[in-house]
Structures are given as structure tokens and as C-alpha cells.
C-alpha positions as CSV (number, residue, x, y, z in Angstrom):
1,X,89.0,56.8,76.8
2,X,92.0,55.5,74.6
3,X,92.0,55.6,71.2
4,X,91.7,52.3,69.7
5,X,95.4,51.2,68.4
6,X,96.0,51.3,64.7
7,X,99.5,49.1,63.9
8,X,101.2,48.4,60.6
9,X,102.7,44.6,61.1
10,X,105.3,45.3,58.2
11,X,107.9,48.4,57.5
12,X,109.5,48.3,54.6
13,X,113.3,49.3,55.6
14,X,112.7,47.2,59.0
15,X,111.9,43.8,57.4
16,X,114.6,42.2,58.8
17,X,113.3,43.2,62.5
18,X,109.8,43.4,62.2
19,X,109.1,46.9,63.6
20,X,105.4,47.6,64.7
21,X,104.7,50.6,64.3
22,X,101.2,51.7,66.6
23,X,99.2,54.5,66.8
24,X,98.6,55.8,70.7
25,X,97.9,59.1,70.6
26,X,96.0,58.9,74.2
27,X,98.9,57.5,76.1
28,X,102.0,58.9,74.2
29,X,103.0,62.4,74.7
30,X,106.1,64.5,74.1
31,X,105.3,67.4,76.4
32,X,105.7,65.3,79.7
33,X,108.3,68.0,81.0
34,X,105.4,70.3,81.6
35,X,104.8,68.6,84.9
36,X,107.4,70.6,86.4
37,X,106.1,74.3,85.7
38,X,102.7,72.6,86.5
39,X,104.4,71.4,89.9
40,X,105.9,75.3,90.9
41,X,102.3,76.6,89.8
42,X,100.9,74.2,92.7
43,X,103.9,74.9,95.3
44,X,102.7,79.0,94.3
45,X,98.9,78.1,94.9
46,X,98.1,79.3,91.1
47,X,94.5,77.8,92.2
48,X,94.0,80.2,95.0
49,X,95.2,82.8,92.0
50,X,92.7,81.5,89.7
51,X,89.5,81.8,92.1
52,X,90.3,84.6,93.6
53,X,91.0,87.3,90.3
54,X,89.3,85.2,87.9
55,X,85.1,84.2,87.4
56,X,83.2,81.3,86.0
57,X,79.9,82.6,83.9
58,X,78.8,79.0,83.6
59,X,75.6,78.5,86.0
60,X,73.8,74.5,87.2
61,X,75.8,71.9,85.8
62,X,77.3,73.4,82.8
63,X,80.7,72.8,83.9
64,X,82.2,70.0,82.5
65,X,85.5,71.9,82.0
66,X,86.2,73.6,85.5
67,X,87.9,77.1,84.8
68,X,90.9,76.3,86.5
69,X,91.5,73.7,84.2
70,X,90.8,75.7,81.2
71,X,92.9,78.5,82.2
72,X,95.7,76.1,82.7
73,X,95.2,74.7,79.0
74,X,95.8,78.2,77.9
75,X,99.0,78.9,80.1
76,X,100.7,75.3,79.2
77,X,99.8,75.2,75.3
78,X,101.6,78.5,75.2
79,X,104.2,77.7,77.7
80,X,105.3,74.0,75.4
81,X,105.3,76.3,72.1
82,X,101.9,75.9,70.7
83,X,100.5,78.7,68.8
84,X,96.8,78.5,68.5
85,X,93.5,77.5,69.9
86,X,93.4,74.9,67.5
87,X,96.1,73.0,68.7
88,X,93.4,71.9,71.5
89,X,91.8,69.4,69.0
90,X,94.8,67.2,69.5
91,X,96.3,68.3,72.5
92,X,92.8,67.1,74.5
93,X,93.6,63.2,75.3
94,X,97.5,64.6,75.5
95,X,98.4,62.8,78.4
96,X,100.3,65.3,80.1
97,X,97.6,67.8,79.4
98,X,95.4,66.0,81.0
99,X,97.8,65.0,84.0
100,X,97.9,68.7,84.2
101,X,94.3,69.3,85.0
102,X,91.9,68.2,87.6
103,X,91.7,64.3,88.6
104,X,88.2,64.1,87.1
105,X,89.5,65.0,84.0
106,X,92.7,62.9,83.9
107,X,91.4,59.5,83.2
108,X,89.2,61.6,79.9
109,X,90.2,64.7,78.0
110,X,91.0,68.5,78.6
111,X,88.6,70.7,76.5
112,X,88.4,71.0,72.7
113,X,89.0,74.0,70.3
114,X,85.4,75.0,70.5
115,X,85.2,75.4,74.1
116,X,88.9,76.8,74.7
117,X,87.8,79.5,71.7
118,X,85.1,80.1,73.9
119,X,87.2,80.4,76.8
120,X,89.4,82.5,75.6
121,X,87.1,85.1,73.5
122,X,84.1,85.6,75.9
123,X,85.1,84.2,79.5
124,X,88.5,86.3,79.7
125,X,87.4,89.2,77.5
126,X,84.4,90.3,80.6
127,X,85.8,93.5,81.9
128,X,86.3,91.7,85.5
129,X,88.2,89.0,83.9
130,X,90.0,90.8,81.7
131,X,91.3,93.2,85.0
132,X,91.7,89.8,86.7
133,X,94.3,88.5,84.5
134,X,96.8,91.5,85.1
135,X,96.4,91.0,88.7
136,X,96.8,86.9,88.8
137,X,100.0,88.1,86.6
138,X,101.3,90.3,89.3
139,X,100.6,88.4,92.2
140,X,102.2,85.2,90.9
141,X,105.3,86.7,90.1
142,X,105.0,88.4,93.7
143,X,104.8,85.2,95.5
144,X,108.0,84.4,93.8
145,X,109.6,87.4,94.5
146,X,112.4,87.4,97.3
147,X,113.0,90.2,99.2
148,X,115.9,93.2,97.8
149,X,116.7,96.6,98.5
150,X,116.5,97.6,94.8
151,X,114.3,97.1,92.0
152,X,115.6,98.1,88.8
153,X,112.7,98.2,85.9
154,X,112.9,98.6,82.6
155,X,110.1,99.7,80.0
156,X,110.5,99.0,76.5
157,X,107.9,98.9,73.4
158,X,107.7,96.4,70.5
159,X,105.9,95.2,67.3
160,X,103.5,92.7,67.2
161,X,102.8,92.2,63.0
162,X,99.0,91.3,62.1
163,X,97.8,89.9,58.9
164,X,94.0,90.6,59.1
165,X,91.5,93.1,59.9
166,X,92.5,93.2,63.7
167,X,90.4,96.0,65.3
168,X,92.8,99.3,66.2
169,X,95.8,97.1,64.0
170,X,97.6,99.7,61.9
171,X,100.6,101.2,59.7
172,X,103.8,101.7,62.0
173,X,105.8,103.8,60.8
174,X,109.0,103.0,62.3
175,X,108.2,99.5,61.7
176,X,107.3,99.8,58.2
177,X,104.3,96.9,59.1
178,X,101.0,97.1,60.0
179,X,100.3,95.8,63.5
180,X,99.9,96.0,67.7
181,X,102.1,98.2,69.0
182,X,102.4,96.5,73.0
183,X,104.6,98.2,75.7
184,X,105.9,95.8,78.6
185,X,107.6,96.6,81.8
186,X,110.5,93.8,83.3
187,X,112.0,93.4,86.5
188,X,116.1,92.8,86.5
189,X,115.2,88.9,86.6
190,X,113.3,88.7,83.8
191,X,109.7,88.5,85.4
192,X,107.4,91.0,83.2
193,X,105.4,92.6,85.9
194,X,102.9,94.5,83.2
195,X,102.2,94.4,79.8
196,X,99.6,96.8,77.6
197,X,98.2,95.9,74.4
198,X,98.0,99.2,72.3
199,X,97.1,100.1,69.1
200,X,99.7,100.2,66.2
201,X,100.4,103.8,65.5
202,X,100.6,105.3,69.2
203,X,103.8,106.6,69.7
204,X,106.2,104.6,71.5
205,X,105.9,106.2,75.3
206,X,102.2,106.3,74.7
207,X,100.3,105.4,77.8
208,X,103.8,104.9,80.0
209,X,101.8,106.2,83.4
210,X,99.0,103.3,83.2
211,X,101.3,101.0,83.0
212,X,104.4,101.7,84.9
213,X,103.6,104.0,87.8
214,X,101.2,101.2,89.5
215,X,104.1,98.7,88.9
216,X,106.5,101.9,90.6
217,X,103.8,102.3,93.7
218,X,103.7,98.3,94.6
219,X,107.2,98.3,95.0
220,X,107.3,101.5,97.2
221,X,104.8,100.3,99.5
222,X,106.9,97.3,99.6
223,X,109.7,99.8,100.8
224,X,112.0,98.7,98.3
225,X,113.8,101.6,96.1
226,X,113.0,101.7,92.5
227,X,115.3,102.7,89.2
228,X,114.3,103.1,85.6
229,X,115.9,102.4,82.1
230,X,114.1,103.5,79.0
231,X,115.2,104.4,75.8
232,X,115.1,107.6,73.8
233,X,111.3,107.5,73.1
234,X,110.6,107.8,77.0
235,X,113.0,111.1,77.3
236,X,110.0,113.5,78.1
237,X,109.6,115.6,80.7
238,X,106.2,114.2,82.2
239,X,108.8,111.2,82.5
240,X,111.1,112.7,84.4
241,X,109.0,115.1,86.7
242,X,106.4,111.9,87.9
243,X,109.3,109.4,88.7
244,X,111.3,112.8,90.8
245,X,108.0,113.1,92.5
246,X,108.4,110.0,93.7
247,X,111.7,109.5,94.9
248,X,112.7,107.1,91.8
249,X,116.0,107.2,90.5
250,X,116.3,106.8,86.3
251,X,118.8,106.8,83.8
252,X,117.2,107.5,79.9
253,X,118.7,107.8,77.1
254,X,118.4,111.2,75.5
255,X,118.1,112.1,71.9
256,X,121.1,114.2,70.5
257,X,120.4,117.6,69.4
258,X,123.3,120.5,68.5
259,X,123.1,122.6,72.3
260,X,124.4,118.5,73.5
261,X,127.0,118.3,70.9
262,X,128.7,121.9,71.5
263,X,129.0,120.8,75.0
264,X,131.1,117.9,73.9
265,X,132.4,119.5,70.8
266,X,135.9,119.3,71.7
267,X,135.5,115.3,72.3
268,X,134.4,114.5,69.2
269,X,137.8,115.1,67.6
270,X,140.0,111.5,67.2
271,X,143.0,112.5,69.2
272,X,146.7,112.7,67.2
273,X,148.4,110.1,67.0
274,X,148.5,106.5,66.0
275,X,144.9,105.1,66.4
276,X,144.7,102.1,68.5
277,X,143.0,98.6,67.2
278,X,140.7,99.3,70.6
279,X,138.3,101.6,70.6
280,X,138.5,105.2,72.5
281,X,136.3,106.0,75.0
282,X,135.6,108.9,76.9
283,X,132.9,110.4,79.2
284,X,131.5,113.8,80.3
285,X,128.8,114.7,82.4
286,X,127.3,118.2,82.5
287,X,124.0,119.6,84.0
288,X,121.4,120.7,80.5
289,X,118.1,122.0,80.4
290,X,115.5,121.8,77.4
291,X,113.5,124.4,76.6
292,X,110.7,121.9,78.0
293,X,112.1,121.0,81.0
294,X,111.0,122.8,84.7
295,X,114.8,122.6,85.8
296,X,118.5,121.3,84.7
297,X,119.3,117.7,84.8
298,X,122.5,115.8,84.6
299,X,123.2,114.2,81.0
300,X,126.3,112.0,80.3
301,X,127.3,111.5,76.8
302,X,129.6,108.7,76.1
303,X,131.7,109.0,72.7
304,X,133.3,106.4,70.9
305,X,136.1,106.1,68.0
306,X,136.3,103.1,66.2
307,X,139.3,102.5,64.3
308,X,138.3,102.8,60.6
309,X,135.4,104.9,60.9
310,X,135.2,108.3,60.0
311,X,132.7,109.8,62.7
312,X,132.2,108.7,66.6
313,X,129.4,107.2,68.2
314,X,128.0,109.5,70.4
315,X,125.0,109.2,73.1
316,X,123.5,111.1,75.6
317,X,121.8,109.4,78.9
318,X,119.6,112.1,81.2
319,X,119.8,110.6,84.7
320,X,119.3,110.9,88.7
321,X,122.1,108.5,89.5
322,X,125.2,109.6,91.3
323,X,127.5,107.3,90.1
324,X,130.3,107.8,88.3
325,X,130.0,108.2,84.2
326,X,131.3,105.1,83.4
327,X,129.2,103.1,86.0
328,X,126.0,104.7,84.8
329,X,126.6,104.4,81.6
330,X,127.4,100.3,82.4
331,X,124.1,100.3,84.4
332,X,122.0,101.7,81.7
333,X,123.6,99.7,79.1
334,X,121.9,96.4,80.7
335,X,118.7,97.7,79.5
336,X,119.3,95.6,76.6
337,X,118.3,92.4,78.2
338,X,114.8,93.5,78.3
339,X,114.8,93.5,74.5
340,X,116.1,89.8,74.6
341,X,113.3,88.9,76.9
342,X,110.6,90.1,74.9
343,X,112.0,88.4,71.9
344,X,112.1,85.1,74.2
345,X,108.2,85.7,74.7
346,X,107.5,86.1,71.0
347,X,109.4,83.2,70.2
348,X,108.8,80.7,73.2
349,X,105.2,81.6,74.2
350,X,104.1,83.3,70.7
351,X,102.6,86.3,72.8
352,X,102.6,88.3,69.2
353,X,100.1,85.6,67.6
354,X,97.2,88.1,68.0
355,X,95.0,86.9,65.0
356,X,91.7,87.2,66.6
357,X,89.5,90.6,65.3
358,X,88.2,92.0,68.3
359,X,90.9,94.0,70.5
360,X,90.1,92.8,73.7
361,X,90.3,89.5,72.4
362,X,93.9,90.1,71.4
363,X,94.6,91.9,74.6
364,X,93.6,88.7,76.5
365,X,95.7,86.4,74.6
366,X,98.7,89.1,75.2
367,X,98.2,88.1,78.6
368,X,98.0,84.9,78.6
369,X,101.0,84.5,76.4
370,X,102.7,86.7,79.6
371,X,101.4,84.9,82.7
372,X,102.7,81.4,80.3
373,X,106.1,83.7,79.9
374,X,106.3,84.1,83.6
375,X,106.1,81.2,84.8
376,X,108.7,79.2,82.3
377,X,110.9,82.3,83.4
378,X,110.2,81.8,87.1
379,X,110.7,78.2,87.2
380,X,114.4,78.9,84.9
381,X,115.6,81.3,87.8
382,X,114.5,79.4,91.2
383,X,114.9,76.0,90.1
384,X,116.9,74.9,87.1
385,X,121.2,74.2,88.4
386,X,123.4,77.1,88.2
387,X,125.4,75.1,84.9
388,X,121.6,75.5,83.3
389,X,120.1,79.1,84.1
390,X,121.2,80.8,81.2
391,X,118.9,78.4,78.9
392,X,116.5,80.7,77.0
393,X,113.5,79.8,77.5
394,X,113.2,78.7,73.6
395,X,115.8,75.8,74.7
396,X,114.1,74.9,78.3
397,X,111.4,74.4,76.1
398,X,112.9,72.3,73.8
399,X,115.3,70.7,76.3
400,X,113.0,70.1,79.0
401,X,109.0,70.2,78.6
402,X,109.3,68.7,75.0
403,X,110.2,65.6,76.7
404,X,108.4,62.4,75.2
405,X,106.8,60.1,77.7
406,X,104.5,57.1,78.0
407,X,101.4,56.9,80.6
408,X,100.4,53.9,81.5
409,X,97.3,53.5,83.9
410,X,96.7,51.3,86.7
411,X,94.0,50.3,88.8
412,X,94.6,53.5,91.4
413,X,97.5,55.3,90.3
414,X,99.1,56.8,86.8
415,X,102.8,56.1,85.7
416,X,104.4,58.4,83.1
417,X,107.6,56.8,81.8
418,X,109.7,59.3,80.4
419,X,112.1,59.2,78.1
420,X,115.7,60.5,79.3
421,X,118.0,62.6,77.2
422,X,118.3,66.6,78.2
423,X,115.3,66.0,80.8
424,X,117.4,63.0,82.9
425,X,116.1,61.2,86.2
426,X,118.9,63.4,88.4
427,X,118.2,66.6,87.2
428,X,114.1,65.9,87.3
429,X,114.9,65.0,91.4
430,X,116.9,68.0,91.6
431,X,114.5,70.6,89.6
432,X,111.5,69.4,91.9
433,X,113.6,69.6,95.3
434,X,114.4,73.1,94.3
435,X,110.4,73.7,93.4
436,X,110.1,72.7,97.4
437,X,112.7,75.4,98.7
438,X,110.9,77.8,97.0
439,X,107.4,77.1,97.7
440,X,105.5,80.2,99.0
441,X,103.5,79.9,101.7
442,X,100.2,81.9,102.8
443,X,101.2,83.8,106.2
């Protein structure tokens, strides 16, 4: 039900005019470009997703709030920037949020903080659930998937600061902050495939196997060839000797040590001459073998002189790849972009706001803050225009689903009037037409 209007006849600076100003919190929104995401999650049959991986508790007619419709009010409060379950107090006679849910909800409200708490801490915390989620997570970006000859993944850690007594939160060294230490594997379209809440003070690699070789073994049976990037904290020989094993190609960097060095000693030298304003670069590749490893492997240092700086930048990159050093070293250099994306789901989808005390609690909003990730990422790379598909998804949020909008009920339909500025009529057409060429479809 509406709230009832509250107006101020008179504004001060607007005399002259006489602005009302009016109070409609149930029928103005400014979220109204959700209804695209929400539109790609129905072309994808998210529903399907939700029944099958996830299960209601709730027994007789204790379901006022069916769990579709609260698990959607997790993903789309995350996905338009909003950080916390309290944010459901207002958001629940949202009118988009409600558009977004079931039609027995829409003409009402979505569920309040109390029950999406609930939701949140006991319903998705159940062991099943809490499985269930990673599996919606990699299924939904599987329907989206199109079909390639190569994957390339790339695994990468980060920091996720706490300011509480979080259980298994601690001092990170390397961090110099107390906090969760998550590890994440991406895709080369952005799509994270899995994601591992872990303790702060594990080392960076710790659990790598639990989390990437499943990812590794549902590409395979897909028949698709898979390549790794990591950084230097993943140079270990378990590493190497699992992904040879099976057939995967990888290209790590490698920490420096003095044997590497001697074997590029004479390359570390700034040639005579006058030094140019560019900076020199040259390659070597040469087989090595650690004390640790089972056999040689081929390492590729790049070394770099900068005009005006005393010593080179030097770096070493262990690798299966046949290429030449300068494209290997190019293809491991793109590695990068998986750092950018998990700082796009810290500061779009607030992933890192793990404030509640129990760790499975925090490992469930991790994932939620992923799946919400994955889809604002899915619907930038198969929908948005070509001129648009490098937005971040900080600015589609901002640019698109923070669009303000008016609904307006009638006797047996809604009408959202939205307002037009990033988000125009043209570009809404053309976003949805796209949703329709990509729709997945059960075989």
C-alpha cells in the first residue's frame, strides 16, 4: 500500500513558482534500470537456478516472502550499490524492487531487514545451501557462456579489511590490516567462475586446488583447452606438476633468486652509448630447475632500462607456452585485468563488506556479492552497444540501474515512467533486443 503523501505547499527560493514538493516513497524509485539485469536473469531461467541448487526451510504457510524473491533482493541490492541488510528497511515498497519480485508481491512490499538478516544468516549459511550458491554461480555464468577453443583463467588473491571480531579475521602481514584473506578465479571475460572465503593469515596460494582444479575439470569435459596466469605466490611446484598432469598450459611469474640472475647476468648491463628516451627491452628464455622441482622448465625473464634509473626491472615468468618470449610475456602481462575486476566487485557490489561474526555467514555474503557481480558483468558483455562495453561496472551502475523512475498503477497493468538521461528510450530497446539474442534455452 502507498504511503500516504506528505507535501509542503510553500519553498522558500521557489515562491515565485510555487513548487510542491511531495513525499512518494512507494511509487518513486531511482533504481528503475535494474529491470534490465532482472530481464537477462529471466531470459537465463535464474528461477530454474534458484529451485534447483537452493532450499526453502520454511514449512505450512510460513512463506510470505517466497525464496526466489528473497534471493533476488540479495542479488539486486548488491548489484544497484547498496551495502547492507539494512538498506532493506527502505528498499521494501521500492518500486522497482518490488517490480523485481513475484506478482503477488508487486502491488505490496519485498521483505524487511529482519527477514532478509534472516535470509541471509541462517537460510544460506545450511551446508546444502551454502554448496548451492557456488553451483547456481557456476551454472549461470555457464548458460551465458558461448562456445571457444580456449579458456584462459586467472587466479589471484585479495584483502578484504574487517573492523570487528569476525571469526578466523586476522593480522595480514603483507597487508599490514587485519582481515579475510579471499582468493577468486576469472575467466578472460570477466565472469568469476569461483570464489573462496579464507581466513586472513593463510598464505596467498593457500587452498589453490579446491578452488581452481574443479573450475580446470569443467572446462576439460567441455573439451575446451585451458591456460593459467598467476602471480609469484602461485610459483610452487604442486602448481606446476597438477596443471602438467592435466594437459593445462600456464605461464607464472617466478620469483627472482641469484642462479636466475647469473643466467641473465650479461643483460643486466645498460648497453654503451647514448640512452634512448624509450625504454630497452630485451628477452631470454632458458630451461631452470629448483632444487624443488621433479624436472627443468622453461623460464623467460624480461629486463627493462628506464632512462634515469640506475638498476633494470627484471622478471622471471615459468611457463608451458611455446610462443615466442615476447608474446608470452604480452599474454601473461594481461593478467592484470583480473586485479581490475576484483576491485570492480569491491567497489560496485561491496563483496568485501563482510561485517557479520560468524564465518560462514561472511562466506555467504562473499557469494552473493559474486553471483550480483556476475550478472552486472554478464549483462555489460552480451548486451550493452560496442561504443558502451568498456563501462565499469561502478559507471553501468551509475549510468544505467540508478535510473529514477515513476510507477504508476492501473486497474490491470503497472507503468514505470522513467526518466531519460544516460539510460535513454533507444538504448533501453536496444539493451533488451540484445537480452533476446542471447537468451539460453534448455535443450
Amino acid at each position: 500500500m502507498a504511503r500516504r503523501s506528505r507535501s509542503l505547499k510553500r519553498v522558500l527560493f521557489c515562491r515565485l513558482v510555487q513548487l510542491r514538493v511531495e513525499f512518494r516513497g512507494a511509487t518513486v524509485t531511482s533504481d528503475a534500470g535494474l529491470l534490465l539485469p532482472r530481464e537477462l536473469d529471466e531470459r537465463l531461467g535464474l528461477s530454474a537456478l534458484i529451485e534447483r541448487h537452493l532450499s526453502d526451510p520454511r514449512t505450512g504457510y510460513n512463506r510470505q516472502f517466497p525464496l526466489p524473491d528473497l534471493f533476488r533482493q540479495s542479488i539486486y541490492s548488491r548489484l544497484a550499490g547498496y551495502e547492507d541488510t539494512n538498506d532493506a528497511e527502505r528498499l521494501a515498497e521500492d518500486p522497482t524492487f518490488r517490480m523485481l519480485a513475484s506478482r503477488e508481491r508487486r502491488a505490496s512490499s519485498v521483505a524487511l531487514t529482519s527477514t532478509h538478516h534472516w535470509f541471509e544468516t541462517e537460510v544460506l549459511t545450511e551446508e546444502d545451501n551454502h554448496q548451492g550458491l557456488a553451483r547456481l554461480n557456476t551454472a549461470l555464468v555457464q548458460r551465458a557462456a558461448t562456445v571457444t577453443g580456449r579458456v584462459t583463467l586467472d587466479i589471484d588473491s585479495s584483502e578484504s579489511p574487517v573492523h570487528g571480531a569476525q571469526e578466523q579475521a586476522a593480522y595480514n602481514g603483507h597487508f599490514e590490516s587485519v582481515c579475510y584473506h579471499p582468493l577468486f578465479v576469472f575467466n578472460q571475460k570477466g565472469d568469476c567462475l569461483a570464489a573462496k572465503l579464507r581466513p586472513g593469515n593463510v598464505p596467498s596460494a593457500s587452498g589453490w586446488e579446491e578452488v581452481l582444479l574443479p573450475v580446470i575439470d569443467r572446462h576439460q569435459d567441455r573439451e575446451q583447452s585451458v591456460v593459467i596466469r598467476a602471480d609469484a605466490a602461485f610459483a610452487l611446484p604442486a602448481v606446476y606438476e597438477a596443471l602438467e598432469q592435466r594437459g593445462v598450459a600456464y605461464a607464472i611469474r617466478l620469483p627472482a633468486n641469484q642462479v636466475l640472475e647469473r643466467a641473465i647476468e650479461d643483460l643486466l648491463t645498460q648497453p654503451r652509448g647514448r640512452p634512448s628516451h624509450a625504454p630497452l627491452v630485451r628477452y631470454r628464455s632458458f630451461h631452470y630447475q629448483a632444487a624443488s622441482w621433479d624436472r627443468p622448465r622453461r623460464v623467460i625473464a624480461k629486463v627493462e632500462h628506464h632512462l634515469g634509473e640506475l638498476f633494470p626491472r627484471v622478471g622471471f615468468i615459468v611457463t608451458t607456452l611455446t610462443g615466442t618470449n615476447r608474446a608470452v610475456v604480452h599474454f601473461y602481462n594481461g593478467r592484470g585485468t583480473a586485479e581490475q575486476w576484483i576491485k570492480e566487485g569491491k567497489a560496485a557490489t561491496h563483496w568485501t563488506r563482510l561485517s557479520c561474526h560468524r564465518f560462514r555467514a561472511n562466506e555467504v555474503r562473499l557469494l552473493l556479492g559474486v553471483i550480483a557481480y556476475n550478472l552486472g558483468n554478464l549483462l555489460r558483455r552480451l548486451t550493452l552497444p560496442l561504443a558502451i562495453q568498456n563501462w565499469s561496472l561502478t559507471s553501468l551502475q551509475r549510468r544505467v540501474f540508478k535510473t529514477g523512475g515513476r510507477l504508476i498503477r492501473h486497474a490491470r497493468y503497472f507503468t514505470l515512467q522513467l526518466a531519460e538521461s544516460y539510460l535513454t528510450g533507444p538504448l533501453f530497446r536496444q539493451i533488451l533486443g540484445r537480452i533476446e539474442r542471447f537468451a539460453w534455452h534448455p535443450t
